[in-house]
BALOBA-1460 file (C-alpha; in Angstrom, 3 decimals):
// residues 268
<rec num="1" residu="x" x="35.382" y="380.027" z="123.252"/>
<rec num="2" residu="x" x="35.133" y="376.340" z="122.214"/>
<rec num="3" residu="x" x="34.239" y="373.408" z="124.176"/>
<rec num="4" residu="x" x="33.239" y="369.615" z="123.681"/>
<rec num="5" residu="x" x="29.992" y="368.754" z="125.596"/>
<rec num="6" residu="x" x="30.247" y="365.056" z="126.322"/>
<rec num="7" residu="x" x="27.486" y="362.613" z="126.578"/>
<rec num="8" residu="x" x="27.155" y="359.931" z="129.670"/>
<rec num="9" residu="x" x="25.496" y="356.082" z="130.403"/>
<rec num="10" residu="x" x="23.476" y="355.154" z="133.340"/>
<rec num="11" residu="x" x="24.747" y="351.532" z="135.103"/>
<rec num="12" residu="x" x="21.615" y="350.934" z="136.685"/>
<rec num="13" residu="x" x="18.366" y="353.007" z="136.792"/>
<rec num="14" residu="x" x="15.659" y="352.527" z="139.737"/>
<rec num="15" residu="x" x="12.516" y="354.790" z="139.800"/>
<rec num="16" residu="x" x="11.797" y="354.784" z="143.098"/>
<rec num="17" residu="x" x="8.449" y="356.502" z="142.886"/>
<rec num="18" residu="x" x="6.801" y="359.803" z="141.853"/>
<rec num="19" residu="x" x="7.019" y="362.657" z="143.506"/>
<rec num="20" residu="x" x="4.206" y="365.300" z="145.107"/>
<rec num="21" residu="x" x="6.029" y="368.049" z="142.087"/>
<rec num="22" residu="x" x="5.463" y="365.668" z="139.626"/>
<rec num="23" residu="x" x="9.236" y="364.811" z="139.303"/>
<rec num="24" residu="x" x="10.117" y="360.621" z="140.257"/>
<rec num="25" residu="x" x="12.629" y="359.760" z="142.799"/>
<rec num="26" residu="x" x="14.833" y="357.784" z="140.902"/>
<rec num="27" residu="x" x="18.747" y="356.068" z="141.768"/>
<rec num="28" residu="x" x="21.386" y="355.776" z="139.119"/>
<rec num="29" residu="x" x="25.197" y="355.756" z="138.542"/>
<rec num="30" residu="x" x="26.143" y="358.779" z="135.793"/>
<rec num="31" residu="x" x="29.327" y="357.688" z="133.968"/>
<rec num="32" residu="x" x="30.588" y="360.720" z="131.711"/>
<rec num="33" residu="x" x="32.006" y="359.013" z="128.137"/>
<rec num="34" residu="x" x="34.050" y="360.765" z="125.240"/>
<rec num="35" residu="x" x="31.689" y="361.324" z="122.911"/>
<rec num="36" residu="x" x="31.013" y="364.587" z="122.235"/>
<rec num="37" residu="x" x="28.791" y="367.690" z="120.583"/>
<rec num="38" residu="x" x="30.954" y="370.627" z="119.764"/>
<rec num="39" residu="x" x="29.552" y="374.118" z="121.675"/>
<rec num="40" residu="x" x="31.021" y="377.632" z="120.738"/>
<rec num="41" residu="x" x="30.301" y="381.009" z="122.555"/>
<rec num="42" residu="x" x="30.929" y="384.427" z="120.803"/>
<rec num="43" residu="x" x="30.495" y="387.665" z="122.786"/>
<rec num="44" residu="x" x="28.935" y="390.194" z="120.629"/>
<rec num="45" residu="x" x="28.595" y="393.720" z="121.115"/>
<rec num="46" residu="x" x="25.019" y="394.939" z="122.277"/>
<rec num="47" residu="x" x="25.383" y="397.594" z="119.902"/>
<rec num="48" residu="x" x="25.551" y="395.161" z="116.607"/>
<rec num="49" residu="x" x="22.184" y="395.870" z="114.839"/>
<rec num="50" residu="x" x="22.244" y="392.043" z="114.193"/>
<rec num="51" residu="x" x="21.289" y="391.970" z="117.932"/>
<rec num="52" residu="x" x="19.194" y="394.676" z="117.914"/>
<rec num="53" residu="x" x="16.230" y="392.204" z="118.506"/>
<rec num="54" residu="x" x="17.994" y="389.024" z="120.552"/>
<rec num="55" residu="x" x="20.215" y="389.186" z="122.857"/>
<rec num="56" residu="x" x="21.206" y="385.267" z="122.455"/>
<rec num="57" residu="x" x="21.207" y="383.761" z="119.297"/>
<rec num="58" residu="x" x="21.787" y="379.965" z="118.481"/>
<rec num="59" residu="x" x="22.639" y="378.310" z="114.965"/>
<rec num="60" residu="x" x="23.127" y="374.566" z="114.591"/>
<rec num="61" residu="x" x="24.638" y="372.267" z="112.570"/>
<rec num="62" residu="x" x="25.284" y="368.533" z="112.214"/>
<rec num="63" residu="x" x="22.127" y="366.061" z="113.911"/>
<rec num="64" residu="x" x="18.822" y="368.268" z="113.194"/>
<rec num="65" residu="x" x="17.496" y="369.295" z="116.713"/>
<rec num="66" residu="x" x="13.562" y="369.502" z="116.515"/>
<rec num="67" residu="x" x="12.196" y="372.383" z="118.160"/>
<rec num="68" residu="x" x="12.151" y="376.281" z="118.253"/>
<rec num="69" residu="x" x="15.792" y="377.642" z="118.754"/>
<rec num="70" residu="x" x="14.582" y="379.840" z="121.679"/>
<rec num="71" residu="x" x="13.438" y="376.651" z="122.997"/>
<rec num="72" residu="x" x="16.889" y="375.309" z="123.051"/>
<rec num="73" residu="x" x="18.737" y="374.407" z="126.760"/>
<rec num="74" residu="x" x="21.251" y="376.520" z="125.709"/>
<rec num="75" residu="x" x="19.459" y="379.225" z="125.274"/>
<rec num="76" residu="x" x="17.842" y="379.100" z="128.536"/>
<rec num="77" residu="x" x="21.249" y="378.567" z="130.213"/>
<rec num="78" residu="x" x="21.845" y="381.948" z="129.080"/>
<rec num="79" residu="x" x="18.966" y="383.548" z="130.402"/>
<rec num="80" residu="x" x="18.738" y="381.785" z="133.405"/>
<rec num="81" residu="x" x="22.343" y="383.540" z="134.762"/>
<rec num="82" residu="x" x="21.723" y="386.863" z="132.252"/>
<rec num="83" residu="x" x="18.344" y="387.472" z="135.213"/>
<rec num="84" residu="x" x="20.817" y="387.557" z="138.099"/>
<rec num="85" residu="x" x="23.831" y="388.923" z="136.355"/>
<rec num="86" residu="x" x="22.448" y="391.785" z="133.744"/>
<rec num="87" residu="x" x="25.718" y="392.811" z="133.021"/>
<rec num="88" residu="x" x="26.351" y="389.364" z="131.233"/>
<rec num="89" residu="x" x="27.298" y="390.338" z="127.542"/>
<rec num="90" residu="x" x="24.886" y="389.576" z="124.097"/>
<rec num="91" residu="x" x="26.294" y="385.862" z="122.781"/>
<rec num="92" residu="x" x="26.463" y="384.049" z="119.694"/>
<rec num="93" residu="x" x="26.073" y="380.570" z="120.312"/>
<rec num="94" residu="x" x="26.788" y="377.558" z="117.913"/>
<rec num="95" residu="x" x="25.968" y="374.126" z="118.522"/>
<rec num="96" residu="x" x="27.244" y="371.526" z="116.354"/>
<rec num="97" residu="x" x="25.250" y="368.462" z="117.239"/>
<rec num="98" residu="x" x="26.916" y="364.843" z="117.104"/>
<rec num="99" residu="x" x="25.078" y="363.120" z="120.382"/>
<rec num="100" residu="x" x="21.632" y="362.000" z="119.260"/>
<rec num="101" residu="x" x="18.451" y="362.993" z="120.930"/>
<rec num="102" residu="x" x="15.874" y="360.960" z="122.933"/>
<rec num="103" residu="x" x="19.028" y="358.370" z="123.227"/>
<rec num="104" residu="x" x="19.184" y="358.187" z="126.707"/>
<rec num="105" residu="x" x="22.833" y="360.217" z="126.497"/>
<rec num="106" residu="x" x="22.207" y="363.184" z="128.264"/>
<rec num="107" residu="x" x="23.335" y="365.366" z="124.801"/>
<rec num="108" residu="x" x="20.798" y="368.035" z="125.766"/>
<rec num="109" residu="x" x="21.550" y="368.253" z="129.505"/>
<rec num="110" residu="x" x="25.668" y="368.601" z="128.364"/>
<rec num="111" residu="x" x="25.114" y="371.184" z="125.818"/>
<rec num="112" residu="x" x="23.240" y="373.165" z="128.583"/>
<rec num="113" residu="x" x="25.406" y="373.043" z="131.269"/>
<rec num="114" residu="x" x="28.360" y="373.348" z="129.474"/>
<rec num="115" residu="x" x="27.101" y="376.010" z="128.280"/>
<rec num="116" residu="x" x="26.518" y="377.283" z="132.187"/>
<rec num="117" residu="x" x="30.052" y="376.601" z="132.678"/>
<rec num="118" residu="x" x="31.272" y="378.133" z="129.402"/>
<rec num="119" residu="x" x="29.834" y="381.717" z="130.684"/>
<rec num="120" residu="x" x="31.041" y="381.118" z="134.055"/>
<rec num="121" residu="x" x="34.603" y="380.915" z="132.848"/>
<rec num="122" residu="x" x="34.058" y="383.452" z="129.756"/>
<rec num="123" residu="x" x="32.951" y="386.411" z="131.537"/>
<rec num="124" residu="x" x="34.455" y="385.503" z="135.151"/>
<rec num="125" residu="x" x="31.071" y="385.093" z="136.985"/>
<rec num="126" residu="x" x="33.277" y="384.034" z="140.210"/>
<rec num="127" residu="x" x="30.206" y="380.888" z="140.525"/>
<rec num="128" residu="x" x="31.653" y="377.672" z="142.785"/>
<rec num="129" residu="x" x="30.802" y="374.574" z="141.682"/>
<rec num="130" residu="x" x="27.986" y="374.041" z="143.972"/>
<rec num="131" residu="x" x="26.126" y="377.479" z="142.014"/>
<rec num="132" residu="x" x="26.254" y="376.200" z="139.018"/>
<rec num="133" residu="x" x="24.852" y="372.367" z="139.932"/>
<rec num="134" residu="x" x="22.346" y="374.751" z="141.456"/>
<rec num="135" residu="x" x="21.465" y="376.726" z="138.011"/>
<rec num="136" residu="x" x="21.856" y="373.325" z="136.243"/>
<rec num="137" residu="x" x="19.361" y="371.692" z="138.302"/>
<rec num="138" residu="x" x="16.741" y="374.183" z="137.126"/>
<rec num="139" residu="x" x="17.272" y="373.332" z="133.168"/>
<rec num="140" residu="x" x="16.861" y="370.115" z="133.756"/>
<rec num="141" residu="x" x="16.869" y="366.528" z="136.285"/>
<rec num="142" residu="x" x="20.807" y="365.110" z="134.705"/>
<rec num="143" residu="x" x="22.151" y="368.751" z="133.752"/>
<rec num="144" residu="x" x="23.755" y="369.205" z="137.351"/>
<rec num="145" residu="x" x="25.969" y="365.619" z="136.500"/>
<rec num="146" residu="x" x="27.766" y="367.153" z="133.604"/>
<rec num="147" residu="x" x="28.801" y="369.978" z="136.527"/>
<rec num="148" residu="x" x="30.904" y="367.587" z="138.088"/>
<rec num="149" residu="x" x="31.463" y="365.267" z="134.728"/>
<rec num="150" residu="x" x="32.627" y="362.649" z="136.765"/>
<rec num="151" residu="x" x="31.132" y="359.296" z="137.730"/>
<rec num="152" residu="x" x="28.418" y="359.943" z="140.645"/>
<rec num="153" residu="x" x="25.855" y="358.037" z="142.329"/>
<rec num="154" residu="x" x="22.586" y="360.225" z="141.544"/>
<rec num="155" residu="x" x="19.462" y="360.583" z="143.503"/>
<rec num="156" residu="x" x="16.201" y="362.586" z="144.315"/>
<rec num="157" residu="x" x="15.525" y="363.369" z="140.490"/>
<rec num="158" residu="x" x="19.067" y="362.896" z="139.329"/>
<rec num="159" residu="x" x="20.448" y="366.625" z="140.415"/>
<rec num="160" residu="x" x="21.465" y="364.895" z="144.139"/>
<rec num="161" residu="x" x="25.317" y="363.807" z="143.397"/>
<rec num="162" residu="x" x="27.309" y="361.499" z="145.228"/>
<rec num="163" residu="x" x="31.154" y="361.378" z="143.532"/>
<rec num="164" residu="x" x="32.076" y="357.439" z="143.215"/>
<rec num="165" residu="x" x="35.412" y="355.958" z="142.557"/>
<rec num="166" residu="x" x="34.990" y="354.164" z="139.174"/>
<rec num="167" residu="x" x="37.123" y="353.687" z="136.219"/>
<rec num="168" residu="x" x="35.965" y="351.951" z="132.902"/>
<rec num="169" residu="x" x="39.308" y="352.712" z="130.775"/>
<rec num="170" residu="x" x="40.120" y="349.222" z="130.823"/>
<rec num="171" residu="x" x="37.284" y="348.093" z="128.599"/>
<rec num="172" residu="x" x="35.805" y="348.880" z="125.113"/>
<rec num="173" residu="x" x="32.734" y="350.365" z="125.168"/>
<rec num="174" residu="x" x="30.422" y="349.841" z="122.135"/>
<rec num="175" residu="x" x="27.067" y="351.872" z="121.452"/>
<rec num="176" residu="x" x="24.135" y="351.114" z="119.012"/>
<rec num="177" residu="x" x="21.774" y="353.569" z="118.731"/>
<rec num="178" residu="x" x="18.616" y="352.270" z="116.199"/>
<rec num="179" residu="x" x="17.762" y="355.978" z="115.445"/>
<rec num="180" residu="x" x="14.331" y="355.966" z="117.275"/>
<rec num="181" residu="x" x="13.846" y="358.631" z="119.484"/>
<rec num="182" residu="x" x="12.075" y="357.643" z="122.911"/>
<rec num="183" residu="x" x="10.241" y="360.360" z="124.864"/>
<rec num="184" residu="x" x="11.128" y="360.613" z="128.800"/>
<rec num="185" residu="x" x="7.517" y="361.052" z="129.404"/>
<rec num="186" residu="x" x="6.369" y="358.469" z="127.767"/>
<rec num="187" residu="x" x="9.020" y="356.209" z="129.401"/>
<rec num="188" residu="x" x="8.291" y="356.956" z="133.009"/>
<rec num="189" residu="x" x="3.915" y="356.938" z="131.976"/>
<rec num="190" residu="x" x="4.993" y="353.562" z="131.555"/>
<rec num="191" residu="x" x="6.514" y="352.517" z="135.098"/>
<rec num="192" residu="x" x="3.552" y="353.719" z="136.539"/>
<rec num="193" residu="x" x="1.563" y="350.667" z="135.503"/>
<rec num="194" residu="x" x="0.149" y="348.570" z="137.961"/>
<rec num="195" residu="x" x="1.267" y="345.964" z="136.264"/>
<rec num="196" residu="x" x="4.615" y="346.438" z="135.764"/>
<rec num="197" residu="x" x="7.376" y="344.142" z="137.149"/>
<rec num="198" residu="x" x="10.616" y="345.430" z="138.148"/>
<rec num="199" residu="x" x="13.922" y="343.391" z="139.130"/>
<rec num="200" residu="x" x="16.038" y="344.355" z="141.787"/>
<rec num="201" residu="x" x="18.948" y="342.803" z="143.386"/>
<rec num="202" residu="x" x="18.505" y="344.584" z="146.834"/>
<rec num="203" residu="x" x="22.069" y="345.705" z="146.534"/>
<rec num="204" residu="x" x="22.858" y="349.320" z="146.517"/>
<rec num="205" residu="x" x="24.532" y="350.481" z="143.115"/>
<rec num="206" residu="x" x="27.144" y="351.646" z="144.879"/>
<rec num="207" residu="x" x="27.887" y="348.291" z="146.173"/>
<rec num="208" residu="x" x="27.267" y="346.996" z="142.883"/>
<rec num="209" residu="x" x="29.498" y="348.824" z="140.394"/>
<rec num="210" residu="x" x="32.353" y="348.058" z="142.891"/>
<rec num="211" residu="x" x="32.287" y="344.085" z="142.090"/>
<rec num="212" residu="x" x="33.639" y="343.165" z="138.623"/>
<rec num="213" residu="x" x="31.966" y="343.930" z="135.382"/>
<rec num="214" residu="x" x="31.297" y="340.152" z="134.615"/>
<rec num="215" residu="x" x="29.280" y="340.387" z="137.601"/>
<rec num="216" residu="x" x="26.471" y="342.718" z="136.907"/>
<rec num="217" residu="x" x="24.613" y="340.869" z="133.922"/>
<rec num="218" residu="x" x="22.304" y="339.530" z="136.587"/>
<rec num="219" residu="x" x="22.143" y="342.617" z="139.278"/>
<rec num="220" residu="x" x="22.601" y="345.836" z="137.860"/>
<rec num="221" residu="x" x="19.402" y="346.653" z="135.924"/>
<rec num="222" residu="x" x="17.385" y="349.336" z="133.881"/>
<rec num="223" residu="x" x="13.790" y="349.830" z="134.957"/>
<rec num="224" residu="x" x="13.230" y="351.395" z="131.785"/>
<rec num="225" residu="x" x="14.364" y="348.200" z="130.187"/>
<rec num="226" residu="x" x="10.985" y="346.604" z="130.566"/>
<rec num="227" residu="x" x="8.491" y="349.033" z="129.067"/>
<rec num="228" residu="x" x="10.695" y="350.225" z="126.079"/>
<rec num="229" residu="x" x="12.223" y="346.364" z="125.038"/>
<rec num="230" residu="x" x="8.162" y="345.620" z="124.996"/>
<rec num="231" residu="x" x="7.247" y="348.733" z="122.978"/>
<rec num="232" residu="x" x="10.502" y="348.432" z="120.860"/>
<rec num="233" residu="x" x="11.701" y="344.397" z="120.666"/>
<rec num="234" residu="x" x="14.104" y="345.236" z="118.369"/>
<rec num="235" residu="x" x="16.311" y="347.566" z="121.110"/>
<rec num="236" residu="x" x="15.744" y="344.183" z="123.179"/>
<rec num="237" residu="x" x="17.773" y="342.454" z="120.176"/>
<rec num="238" residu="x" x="20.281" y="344.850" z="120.210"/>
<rec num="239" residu="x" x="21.183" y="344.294" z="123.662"/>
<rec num="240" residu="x" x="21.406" y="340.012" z="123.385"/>
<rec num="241" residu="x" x="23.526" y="340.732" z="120.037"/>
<rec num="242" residu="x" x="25.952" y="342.176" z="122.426"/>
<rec num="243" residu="x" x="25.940" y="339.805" z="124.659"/>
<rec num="244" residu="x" x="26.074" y="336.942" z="121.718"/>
<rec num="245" residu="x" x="29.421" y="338.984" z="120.834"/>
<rec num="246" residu="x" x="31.079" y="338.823" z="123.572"/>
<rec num="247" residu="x" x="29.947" y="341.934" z="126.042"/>
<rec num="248" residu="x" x="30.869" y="341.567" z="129.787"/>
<rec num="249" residu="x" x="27.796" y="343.624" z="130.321"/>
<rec num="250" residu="x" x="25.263" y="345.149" z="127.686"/>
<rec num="251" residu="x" x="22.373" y="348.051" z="128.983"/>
<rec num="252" residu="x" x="20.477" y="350.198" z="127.706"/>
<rec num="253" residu="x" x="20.802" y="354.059" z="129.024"/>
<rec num="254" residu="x" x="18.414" y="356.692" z="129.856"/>
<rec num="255" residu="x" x="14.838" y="355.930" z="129.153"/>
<rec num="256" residu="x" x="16.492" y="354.583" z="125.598"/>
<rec num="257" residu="x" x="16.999" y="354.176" z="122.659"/>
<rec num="258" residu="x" x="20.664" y="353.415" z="122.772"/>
<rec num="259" residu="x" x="22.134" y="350.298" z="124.206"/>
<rec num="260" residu="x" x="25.987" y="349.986" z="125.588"/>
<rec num="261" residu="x" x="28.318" y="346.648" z="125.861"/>
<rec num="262" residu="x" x="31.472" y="347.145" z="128.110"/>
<rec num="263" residu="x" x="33.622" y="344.409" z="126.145"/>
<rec num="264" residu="x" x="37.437" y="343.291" z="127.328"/>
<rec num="265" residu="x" x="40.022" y="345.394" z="125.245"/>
<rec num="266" residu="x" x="41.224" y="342.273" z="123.866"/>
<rec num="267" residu="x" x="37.907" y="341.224" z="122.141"/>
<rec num="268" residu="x" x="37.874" y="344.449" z="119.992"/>
């Protein structure tokens, strides 16, 4: 069974504050976008003596993933439904990886709960939608977006999904990714400096995505923007060369590295 685990954007990011489990509150919009690792799942037999010893295996190809493989989200995924469904047969899984990590896409959190979904549908696990946001919430704070794979307002840690009515087909989107990897942890160590200064508009994101592109330059913002641009100027460049070419609106996503410019069809 093949599938094509697709990445995503945030349009605004606001950490809200951290939380007693050590988790931040944080409000975003997820937008799901075409570009896309490549995920296959093989049932093997339990009998094979190559899975004598594992009962998932993982081999990968394409963007090196750093790491153990049993480490891997997609691994876990496995596990995670193989404890309440033991009947859930040994699997080969390949991940061919295209989305690059600690890029603020959400690669990881796709492969995994595609992966969740994958199963679901493979071996007829009878799981609603609202199960496997569940399971997805456990692997991670974004998996339970690429559940639903549609544009959502997210909240508490990002697994609390609101479905909003948003389409970006009538503009080119344009990423640049400068190939430095950004750790999460680091990112949000960094909004917890007393020093820090955050913009906000006041104006829910909700509100906000619903006004025209050309309007959110100046009121739909990053938090993450601050820390990372002064850490990394040259991601900072990278968004005002988008701008200088014409984007409507230019962000980056995630906790970083890669920055987005929605430009008008035309201009491309």
């Amino acid at each position: 069974m093949l599938s094509f685990p697709n990445c995503k954007i945030n349009l605004g990011l606001s950490v809200l504050n951290k939380r007693s489990d050590g988790f931040h509150n944080l409000e975003t919009i997820f937008y799901p976008v075409a570009f896309t690792d490549v995920l296959e799942i093989i049932a093997c037999n339990e009998t094979q003596p190559a899975f004598a010893a594992q009962a998932v295996t993982l081999s990968m190809t394409g963007l090196p993933v750093p790491g153990e493989p049993g480490d891997n989200l997609c691994i876990k995924a496995w596990k995670l439904l193989r404890a309440d469904f033991p009947k859930l047969p040994f699997v080969d899984l390949h991940l061919h990886k295209v989305i690059p990590m600690g890029a603020g896409l959400g690669g990881g959190s796709a492969d995994a709960a595609f992966t969740l979904r994958m199963l679901n549908e493979r071996f007829n696990l009878l799981l609603t939608t609202q199960q496997l946001i569940d399971y997805a919430a456990r692997l991670g704070s974004d998996c339970a977006f690429f559940i639903i794979n549609k544009p959502c307002f997210a909240s508490s840690r990002g697994e609390t999904l609101e479905p909003v009515s948003l389409d970006l087909s009538g503009y080119s989107m344009v990423f640049v990714n400068g190939r430095m990897h950004i750790d999460t942890g680091w990112a949000f160590a960094q909004l917890g400096m007393a020093t820090r200064e955050i913009s906000r508009s006041g104006v829910s994101l909700k509100e906000i995505v619903q006004q025209p592109v050309a309007s959110w330059k100046n009121i739909l913002f990053n938090d993450f923007e601050i820390p990372v641009f002064h850490a990394y100027p040259e991601i900072a460049r990278i968004k005002q060369q988008l701008y200088d070419a014409g984007a409507l609106y230019a962000s980056m996503t995630g906790s970083g590295s890669t920055v987005f410019g929605l430009f008008p069809k035309e201009a491309t």
